[in-house]
LORO-178673 format. One record per residue (C-alpha): residue in three letters; x, y, z; residue number from 1; chain. Coordinates in pm, whole numbers, plus 50000, padded with zeros to 5 digits. Layout:
<pts>
{aa:ala | u:X | v:Y | w:Z | i:NUM | ch:A}
...
</pts>
This chain:
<pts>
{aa:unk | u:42273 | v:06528 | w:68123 | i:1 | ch:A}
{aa:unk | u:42201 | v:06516 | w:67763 | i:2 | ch:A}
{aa:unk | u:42425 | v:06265 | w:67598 | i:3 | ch:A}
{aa:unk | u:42534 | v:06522 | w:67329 | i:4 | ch:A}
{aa:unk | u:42645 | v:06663 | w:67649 | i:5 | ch:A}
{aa:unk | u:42819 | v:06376 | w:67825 | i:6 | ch:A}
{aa:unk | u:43005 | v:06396 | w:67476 | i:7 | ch:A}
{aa:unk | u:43072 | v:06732 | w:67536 | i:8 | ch:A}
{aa:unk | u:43195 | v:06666 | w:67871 | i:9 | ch:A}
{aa:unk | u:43406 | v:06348 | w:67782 | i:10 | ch:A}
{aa:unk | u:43515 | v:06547 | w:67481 | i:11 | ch:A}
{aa:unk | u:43682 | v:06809 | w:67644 | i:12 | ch:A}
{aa:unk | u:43867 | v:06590 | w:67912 | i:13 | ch:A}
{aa:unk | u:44026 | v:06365 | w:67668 | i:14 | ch:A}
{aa:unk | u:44126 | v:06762 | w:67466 | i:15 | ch:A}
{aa:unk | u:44275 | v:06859 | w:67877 | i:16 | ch:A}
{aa:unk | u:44450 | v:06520 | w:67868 | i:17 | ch:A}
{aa:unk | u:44566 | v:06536 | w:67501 | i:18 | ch:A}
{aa:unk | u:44725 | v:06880 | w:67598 | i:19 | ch:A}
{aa:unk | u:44857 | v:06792 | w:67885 | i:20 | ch:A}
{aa:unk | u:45057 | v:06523 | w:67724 | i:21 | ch:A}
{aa:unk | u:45162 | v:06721 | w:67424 | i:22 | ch:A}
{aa:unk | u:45242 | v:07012 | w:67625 | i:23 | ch:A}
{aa:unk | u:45031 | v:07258 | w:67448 | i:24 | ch:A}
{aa:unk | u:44895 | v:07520 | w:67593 | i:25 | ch:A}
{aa:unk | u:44527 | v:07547 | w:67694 | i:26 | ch:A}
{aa:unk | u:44527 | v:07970 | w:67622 | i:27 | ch:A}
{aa:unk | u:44780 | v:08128 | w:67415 | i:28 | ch:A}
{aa:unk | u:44788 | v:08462 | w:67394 | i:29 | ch:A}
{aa:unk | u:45010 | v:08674 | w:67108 | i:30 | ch:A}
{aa:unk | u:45060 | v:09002 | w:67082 | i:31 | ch:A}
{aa:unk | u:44688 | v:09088 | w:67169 | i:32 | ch:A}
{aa:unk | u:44575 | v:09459 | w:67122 | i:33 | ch:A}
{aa:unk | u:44268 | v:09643 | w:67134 | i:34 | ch:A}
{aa:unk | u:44250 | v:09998 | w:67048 | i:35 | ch:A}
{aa:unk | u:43938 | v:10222 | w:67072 | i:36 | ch:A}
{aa:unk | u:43878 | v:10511 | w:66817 | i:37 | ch:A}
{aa:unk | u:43901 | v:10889 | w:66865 | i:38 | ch:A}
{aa:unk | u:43675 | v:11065 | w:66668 | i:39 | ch:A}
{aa:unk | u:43650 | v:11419 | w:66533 | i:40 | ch:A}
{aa:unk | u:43602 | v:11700 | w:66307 | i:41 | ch:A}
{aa:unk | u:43260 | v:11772 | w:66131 | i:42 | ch:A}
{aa:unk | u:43281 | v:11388 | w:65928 | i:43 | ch:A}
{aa:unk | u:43359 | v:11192 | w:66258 | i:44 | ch:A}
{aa:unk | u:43665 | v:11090 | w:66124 | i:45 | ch:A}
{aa:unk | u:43918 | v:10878 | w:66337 | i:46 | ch:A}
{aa:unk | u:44175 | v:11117 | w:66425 | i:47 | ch:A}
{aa:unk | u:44352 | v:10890 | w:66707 | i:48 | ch:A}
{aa:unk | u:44314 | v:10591 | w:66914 | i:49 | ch:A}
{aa:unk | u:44346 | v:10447 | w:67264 | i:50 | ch:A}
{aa:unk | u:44572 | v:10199 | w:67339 | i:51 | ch:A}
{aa:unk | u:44368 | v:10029 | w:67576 | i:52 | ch:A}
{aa:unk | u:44565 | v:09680 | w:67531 | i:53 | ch:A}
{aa:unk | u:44902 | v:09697 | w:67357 | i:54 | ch:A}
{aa:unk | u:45073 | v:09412 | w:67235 | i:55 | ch:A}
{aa:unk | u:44972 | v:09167 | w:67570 | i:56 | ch:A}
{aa:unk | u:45103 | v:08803 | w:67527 | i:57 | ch:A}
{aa:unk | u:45119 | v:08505 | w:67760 | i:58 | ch:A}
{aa:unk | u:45018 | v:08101 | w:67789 | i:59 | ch:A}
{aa:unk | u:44857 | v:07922 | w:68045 | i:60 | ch:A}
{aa:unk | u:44898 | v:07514 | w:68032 | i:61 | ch:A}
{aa:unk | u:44648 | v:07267 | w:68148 | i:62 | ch:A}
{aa:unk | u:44531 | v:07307 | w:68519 | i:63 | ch:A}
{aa:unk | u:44743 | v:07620 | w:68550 | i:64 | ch:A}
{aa:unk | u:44590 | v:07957 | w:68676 | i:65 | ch:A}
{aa:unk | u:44690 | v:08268 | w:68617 | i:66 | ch:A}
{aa:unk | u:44644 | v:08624 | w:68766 | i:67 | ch:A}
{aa:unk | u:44606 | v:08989 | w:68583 | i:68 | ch:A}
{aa:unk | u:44737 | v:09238 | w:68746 | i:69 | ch:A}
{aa:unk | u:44771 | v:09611 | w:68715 | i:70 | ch:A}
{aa:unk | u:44716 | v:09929 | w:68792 | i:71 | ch:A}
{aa:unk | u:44356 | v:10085 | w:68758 | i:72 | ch:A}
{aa:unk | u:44296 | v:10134 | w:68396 | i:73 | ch:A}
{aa:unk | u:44580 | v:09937 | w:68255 | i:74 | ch:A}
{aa:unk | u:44327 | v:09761 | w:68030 | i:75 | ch:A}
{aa:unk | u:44310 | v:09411 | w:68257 | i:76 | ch:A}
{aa:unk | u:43933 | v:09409 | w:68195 | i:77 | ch:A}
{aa:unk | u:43971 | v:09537 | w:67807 | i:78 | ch:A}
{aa:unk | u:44227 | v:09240 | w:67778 | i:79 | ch:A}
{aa:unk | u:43973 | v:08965 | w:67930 | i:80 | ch:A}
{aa:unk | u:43724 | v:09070 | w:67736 | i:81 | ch:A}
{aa:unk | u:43932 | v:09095 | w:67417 | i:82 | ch:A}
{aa:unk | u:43996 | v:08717 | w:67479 | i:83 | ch:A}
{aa:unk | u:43633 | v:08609 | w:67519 | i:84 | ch:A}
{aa:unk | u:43559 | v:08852 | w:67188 | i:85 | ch:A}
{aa:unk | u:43268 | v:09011 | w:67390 | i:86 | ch:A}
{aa:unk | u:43436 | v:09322 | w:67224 | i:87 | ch:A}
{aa:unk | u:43676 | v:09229 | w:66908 | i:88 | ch:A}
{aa:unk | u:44038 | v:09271 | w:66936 | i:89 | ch:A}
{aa:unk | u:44217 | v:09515 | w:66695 | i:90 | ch:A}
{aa:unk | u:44514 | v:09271 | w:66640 | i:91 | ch:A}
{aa:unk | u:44670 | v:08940 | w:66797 | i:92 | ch:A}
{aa:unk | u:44578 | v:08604 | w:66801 | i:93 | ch:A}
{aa:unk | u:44396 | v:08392 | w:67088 | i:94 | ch:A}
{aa:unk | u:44442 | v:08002 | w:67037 | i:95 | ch:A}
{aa:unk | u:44226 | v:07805 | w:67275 | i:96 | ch:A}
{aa:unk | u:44296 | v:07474 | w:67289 | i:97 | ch:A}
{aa:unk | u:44499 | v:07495 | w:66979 | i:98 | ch:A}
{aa:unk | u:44176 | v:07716 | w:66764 | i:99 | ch:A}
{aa:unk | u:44237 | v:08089 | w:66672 | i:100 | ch:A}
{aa:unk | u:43916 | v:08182 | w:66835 | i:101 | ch:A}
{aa:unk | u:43976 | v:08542 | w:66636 | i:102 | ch:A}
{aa:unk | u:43900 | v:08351 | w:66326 | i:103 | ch:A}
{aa:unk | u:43536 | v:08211 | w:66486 | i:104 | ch:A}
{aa:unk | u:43159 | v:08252 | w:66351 | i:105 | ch:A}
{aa:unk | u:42945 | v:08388 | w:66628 | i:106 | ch:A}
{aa:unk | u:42804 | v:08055 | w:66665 | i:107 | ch:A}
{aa:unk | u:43134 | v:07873 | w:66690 | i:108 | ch:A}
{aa:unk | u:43236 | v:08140 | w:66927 | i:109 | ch:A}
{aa:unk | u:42928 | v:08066 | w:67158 | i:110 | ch:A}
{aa:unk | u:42996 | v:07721 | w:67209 | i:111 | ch:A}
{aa:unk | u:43363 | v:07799 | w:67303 | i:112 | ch:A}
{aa:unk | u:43258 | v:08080 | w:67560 | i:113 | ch:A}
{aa:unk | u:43146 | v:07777 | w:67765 | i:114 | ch:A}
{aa:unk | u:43474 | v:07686 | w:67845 | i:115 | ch:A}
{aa:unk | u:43636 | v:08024 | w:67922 | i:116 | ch:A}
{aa:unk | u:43582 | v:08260 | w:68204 | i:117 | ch:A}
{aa:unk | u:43701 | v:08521 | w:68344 | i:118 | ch:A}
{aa:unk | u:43662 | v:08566 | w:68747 | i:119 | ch:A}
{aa:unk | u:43726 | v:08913 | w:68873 | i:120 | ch:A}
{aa:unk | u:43876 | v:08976 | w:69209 | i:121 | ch:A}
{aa:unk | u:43595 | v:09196 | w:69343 | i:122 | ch:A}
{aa:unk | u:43301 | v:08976 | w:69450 | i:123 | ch:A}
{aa:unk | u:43086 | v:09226 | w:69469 | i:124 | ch:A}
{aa:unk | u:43125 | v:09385 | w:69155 | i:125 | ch:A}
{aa:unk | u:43114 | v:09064 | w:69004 | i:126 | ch:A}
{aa:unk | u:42847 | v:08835 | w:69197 | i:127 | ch:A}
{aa:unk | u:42491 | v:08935 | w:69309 | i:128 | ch:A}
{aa:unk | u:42496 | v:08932 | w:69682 | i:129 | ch:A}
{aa:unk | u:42140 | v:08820 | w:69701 | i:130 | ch:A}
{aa:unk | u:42185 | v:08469 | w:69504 | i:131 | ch:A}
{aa:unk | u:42393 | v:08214 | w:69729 | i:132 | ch:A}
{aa:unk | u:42732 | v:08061 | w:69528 | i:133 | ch:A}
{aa:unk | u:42558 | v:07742 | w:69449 | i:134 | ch:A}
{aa:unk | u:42254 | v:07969 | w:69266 | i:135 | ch:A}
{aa:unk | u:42567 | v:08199 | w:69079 | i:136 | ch:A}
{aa:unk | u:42795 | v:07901 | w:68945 | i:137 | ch:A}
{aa:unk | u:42440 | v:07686 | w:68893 | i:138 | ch:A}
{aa:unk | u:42320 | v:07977 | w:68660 | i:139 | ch:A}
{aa:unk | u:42625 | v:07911 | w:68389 | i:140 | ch:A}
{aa:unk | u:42507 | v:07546 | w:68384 | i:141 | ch:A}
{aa:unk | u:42111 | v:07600 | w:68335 | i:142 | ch:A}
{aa:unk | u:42223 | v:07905 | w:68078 | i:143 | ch:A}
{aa:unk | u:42388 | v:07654 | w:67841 | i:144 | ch:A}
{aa:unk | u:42178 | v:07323 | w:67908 | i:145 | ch:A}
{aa:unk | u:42444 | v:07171 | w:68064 | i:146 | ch:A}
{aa:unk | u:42264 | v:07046 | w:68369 | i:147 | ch:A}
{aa:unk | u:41925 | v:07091 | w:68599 | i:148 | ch:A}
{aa:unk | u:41781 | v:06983 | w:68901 | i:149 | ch:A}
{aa:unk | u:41984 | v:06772 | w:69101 | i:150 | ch:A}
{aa:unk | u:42281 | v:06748 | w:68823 | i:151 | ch:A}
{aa:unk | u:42321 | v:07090 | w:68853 | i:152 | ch:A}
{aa:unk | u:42349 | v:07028 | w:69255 | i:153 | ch:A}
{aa:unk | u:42584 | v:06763 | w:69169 | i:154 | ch:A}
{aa:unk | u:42834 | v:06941 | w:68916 | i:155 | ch:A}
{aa:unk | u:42835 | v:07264 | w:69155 | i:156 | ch:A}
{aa:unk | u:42926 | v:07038 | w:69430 | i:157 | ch:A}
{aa:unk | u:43170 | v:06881 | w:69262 | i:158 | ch:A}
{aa:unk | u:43331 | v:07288 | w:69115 | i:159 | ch:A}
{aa:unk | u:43339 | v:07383 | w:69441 | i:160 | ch:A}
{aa:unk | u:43561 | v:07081 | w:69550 | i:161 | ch:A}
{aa:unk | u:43789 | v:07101 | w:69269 | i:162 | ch:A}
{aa:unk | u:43875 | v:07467 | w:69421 | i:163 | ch:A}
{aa:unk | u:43941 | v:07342 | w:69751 | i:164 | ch:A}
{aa:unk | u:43563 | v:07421 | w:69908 | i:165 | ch:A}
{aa:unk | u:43335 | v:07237 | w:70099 | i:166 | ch:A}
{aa:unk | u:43034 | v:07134 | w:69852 | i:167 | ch:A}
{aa:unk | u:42849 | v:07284 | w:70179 | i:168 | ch:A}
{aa:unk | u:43001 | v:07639 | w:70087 | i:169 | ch:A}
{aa:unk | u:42683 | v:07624 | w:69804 | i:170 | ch:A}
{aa:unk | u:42441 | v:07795 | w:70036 | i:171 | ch:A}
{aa:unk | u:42645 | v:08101 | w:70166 | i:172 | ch:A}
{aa:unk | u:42646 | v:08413 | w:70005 | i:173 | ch:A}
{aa:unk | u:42935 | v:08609 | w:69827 | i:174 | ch:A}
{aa:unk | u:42996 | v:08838 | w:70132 | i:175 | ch:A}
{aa:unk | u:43061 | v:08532 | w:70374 | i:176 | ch:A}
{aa:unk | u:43389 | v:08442 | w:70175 | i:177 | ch:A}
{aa:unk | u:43673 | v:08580 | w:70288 | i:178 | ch:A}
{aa:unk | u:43881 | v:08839 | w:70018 | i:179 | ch:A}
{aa:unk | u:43613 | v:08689 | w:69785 | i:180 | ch:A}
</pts>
């Protein structure tokens, strides 16, 4: 590990503890909405919208996890990726760790999309049932130079025991995991 990124990395645990002691939130979600356009006429003028995501708001404190749920098409995908700004909300503010990411550059936005994920319930919509889970999570890591080689063996190990799996579990495959 680089040591801009053992800064990172130490960075971001004293932010977790900070929170944790001042009781702010790690996500805070207000009033979030993202609405697609309806165009028409011979101009392709905006003559309504879909509501996709309509005024969604919740908080989620250090080391707490959360769960979406709703029916098919209730705009539980729309809403993650509203939050991650992989498509830009129409109105509502997202504070991570206490910064409006609404109000981030691209390249300040980048550097925060390290720290947020979204994990859908579906493995195999979501995972590619030919890489094993140590060669999925290991991916994030390489992607942002956060670790190679054996650190990257090391730090998936070590995920995968923070969630309650065996650091063993690296070598199986998506579809050996029970519910996903």
């Amino acid at each position: 590990m680089s040591a801009d990124q053992t800064r990172t990395e130490a960075a971001r645990e004293q932010a977790d503890a900070q929170a944790a002691q001042t009781g702010r939130p790690l996500l805070e979600v207000n009033n979030l909405k993202k609405y697609f356009p309806i165009r028409g006429g011979i101009f392709s003028r905006v003559v309504a919208n879909v509501k996709a995501v309509e005024d969604v708001s919740f908080t989620i404190q250090p080391g707490e996890v959360i769960g979406l749920v709703g029916e098919s098409g209730s705009g539980k995908t729309t809403a993650g990726r509203a939050i991650l700004r992989l498509i830009e909300p129409t109105d509502g503010e997202v504070l991570f760790d206490g910064v409006d990411v609404t109000k981030l550059n691209k390249a300040k936005m980048r550097e925060y999309r390290k720290k947020m994920q979204i994990i859908f319930q579906d493995p195999f919509a979501s995972l590619n049932p030919r890489m094993s889970v140590g060669d999925i999570i290991g991916e994030a890591l390489q992607i942002h130079n956060l670790a190679r080689g054996k650190k990257r063996e090391e730090r998936v190990a070590d995920l995968l025991e923070r969630v309650g799996l065996s650091p063993s579990h690296m070598r199986r495959y998506p579809h050996e995991f029970s519910g996903g």
